[in-house]
N, C-alpha and C positions, 0 to 999 in steps of 0.2 A: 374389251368393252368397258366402258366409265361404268362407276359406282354413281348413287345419287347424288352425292356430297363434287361430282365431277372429279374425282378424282380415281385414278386405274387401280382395279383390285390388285390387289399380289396376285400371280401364278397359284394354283396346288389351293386346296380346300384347311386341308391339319397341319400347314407347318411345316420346320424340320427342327428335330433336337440335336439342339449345339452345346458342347462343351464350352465350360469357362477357363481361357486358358492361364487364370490368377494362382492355379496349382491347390486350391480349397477343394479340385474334386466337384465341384458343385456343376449340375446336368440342367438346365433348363428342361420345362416340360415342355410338349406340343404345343403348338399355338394353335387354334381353330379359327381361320380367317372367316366372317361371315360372307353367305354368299351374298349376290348382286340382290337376290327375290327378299331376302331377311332383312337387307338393309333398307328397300324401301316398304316392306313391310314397318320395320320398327318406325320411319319416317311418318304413314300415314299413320298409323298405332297412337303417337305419341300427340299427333293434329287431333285425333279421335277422343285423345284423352284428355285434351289442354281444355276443350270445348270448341276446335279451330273448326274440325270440322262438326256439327252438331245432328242430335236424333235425327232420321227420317232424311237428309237431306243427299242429294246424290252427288257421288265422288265426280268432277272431269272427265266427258267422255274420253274414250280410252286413246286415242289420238293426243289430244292435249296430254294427259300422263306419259306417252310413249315420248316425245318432244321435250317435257319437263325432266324428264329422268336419264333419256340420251339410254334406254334397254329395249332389247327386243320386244315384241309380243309374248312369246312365250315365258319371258321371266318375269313381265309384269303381271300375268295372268298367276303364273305360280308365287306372287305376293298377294294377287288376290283370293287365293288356292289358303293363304296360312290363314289373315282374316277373318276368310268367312269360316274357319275352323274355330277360331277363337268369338266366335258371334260378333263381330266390330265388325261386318259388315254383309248386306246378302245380294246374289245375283241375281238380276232378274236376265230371262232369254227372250230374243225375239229383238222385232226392230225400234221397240220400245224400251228395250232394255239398258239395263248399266247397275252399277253398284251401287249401293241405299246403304248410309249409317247405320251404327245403332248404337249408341251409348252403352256401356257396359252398367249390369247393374245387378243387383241380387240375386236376380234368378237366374242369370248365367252361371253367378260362382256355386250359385247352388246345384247347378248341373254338374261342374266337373267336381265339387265337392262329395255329391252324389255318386258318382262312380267310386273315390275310394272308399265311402263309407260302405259300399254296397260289395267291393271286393272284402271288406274286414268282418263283413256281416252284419252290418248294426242294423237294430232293428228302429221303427217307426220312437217306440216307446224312447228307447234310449236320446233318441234325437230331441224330441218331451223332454226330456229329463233337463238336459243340456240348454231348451228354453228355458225351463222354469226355475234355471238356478241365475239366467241373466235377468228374465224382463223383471222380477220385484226388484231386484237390484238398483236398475232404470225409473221404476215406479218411484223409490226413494229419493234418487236422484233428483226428479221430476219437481216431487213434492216440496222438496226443502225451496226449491227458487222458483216454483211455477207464477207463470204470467196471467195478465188477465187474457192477454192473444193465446197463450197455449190451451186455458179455458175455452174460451170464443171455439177455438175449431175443433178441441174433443165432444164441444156439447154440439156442435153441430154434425161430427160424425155419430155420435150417439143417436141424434133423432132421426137421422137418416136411416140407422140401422131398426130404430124403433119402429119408423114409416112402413118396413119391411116386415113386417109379423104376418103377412098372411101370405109369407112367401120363403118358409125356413132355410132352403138354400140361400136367396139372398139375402138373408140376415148375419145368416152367419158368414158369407162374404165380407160385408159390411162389419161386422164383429172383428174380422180376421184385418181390416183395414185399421178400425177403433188399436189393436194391438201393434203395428209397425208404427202409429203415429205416438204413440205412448213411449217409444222406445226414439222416435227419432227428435221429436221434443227436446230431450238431453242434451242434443247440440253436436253427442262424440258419433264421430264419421265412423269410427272404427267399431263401438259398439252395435252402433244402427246397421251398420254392413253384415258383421257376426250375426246376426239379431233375427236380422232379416233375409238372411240366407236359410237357417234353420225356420224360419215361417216360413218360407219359400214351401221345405220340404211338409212341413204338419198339412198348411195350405193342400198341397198334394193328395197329399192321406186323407183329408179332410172331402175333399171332389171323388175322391176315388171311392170312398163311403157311402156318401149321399147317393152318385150313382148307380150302386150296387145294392141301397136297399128305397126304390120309390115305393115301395110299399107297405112302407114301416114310418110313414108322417107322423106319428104320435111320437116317434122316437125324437123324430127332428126337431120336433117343436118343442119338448122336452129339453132341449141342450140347446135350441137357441133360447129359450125362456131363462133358462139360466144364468148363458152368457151375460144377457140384456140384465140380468140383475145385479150380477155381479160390476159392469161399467157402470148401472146408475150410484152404487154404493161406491165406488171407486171418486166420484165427481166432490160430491161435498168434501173426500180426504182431503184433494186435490188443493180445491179452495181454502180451506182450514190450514196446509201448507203441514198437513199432520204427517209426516214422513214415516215413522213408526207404522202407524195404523195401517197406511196405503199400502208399504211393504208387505205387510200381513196378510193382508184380506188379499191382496194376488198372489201372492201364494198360494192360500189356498183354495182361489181359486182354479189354479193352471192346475195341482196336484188334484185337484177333484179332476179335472177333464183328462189328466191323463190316466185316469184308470181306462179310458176307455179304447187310452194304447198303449198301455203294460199288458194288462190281462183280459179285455174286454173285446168288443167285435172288432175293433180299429185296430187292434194286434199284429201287426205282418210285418215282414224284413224288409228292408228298403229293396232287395233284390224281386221282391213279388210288386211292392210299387212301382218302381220306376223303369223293371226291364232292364 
């Protein structure tokens, strides 16, 4: 059967180890030939990734792809089997159905980043910790070169989130939104990525709280009241371009909040959050 590229797989899956016969003794390792389903998985992966193919949009019914690729049924399904493993894409069933994008994005990595923190133990707090040593970082960053456009759209997530006061879950959504744009601001991909995988998971900890005490509103509003003060005092640094000062006051503001997941009710190991 062709490979994507139309060209014929090799025989045998690992290879064979051959000798060099230069007299050096030296053993070639295995070779691991990819199969037919990985190669056009890595194909659509990399459409996925380029922006070729983009969010929400649905792959070729499976016909065209079976025609484009010159594979079975069965081995294009088992490239759509890796995919949707890796979330780049979901099935829908039925006569309506077919494969749906999904752009990879933070809260995927935070899913499989999720597991091995959850195999190592780590707790909610520790994850806290690990924010609050990047986003002041970010905040300085911020500060030394901020725009009047990075202005414009923190002060409009800030009122949004102010809009929200009589509604402490979604403030602090809104809050929790105020903090990814703080950090993606800076411009670094790879920051905002790190950054915003660890919200990903506080986010978490965060829903899984609020829903576990609706009867404790005075608490909520408590810690959104805070939030909100801490962002409006964050805004003038901002404009000032005071990079010191901004640094600071997020600090402590993330260390004040994460008492509340070191030793406080928000306390729990990623293995009781995430299952």
């Amino acid at each position: 059967m062709g490979s994507p590229d139309g060209m014929r797989s090799p025989d045998g899956a690992d290879g064979d180890a051959a000798a060099d016969g230069d007299g050096t003794g030296f053993v070639s390792q295995p070779v691991r030939v990819p199969k037919t389903a990985d190669l056009i998985a890595a194909r659509l992966r990399r459409q996925i990734v380029k922006g070729e193919l983009r969010e929400g949009e649905s792959l070729p019914p499976e016909g065209v792809l079976l025609a484009r690729f010159g594979v079975s049924r069965p081995t294009l399904r088992e490239a759509f089997r890796v995919l949707e493993t890796e979330s780049l894409i979901s099935i829908r069933r039925g006569s309506h159905g077919g494969a749906r994008v999904h752009a990879p994005d933070a809260d995927i990595a935070a899913r499989y980043t999720g597991l091995i923190l959850e195999y190592l133990g780590t707790t909610v707090g520790d994850v806290h910790a690990a924010s609050a040593m990047i986003e002041p970082s970010c905040v300085a960053m911020l500060a030394a070169a901020c725009t009047e456009v990075d202005l414009a759209v923190l002060r409009q997530l800030h009122e949004a989130s102010t809009g929200a006061h009589d509604d402490p879950p979604a403030q602090l959504a809104a809050q929790a939104h105020f903090h990814r744009e703080l950090v993606a601001r800076t411009g670094n991909q790879t920051i905002s990525l790190l950054a915003g995988m660890l919200r990903s998971i506080i986010d978490l900890a965060d829903e899984s709280y609020l829903a576990g005490r609706p009867e404790d509103p005075a608490a909520l509003r408590l810690a959104a009241r805070r939030g909100q003060r801490a962002h409006a005092r964050l805004l003038p640094l901002l404009e000032e371009r005071d990079a010191t000062g901004a640094q600071r006051l997020w600090r402590e503001h993330l260390e004040a909040r994460g008492q509340h997941f070191r030793g406080g009710p928000g306390a729990l190991d990623l293995l009781d959050l995430l299952g």
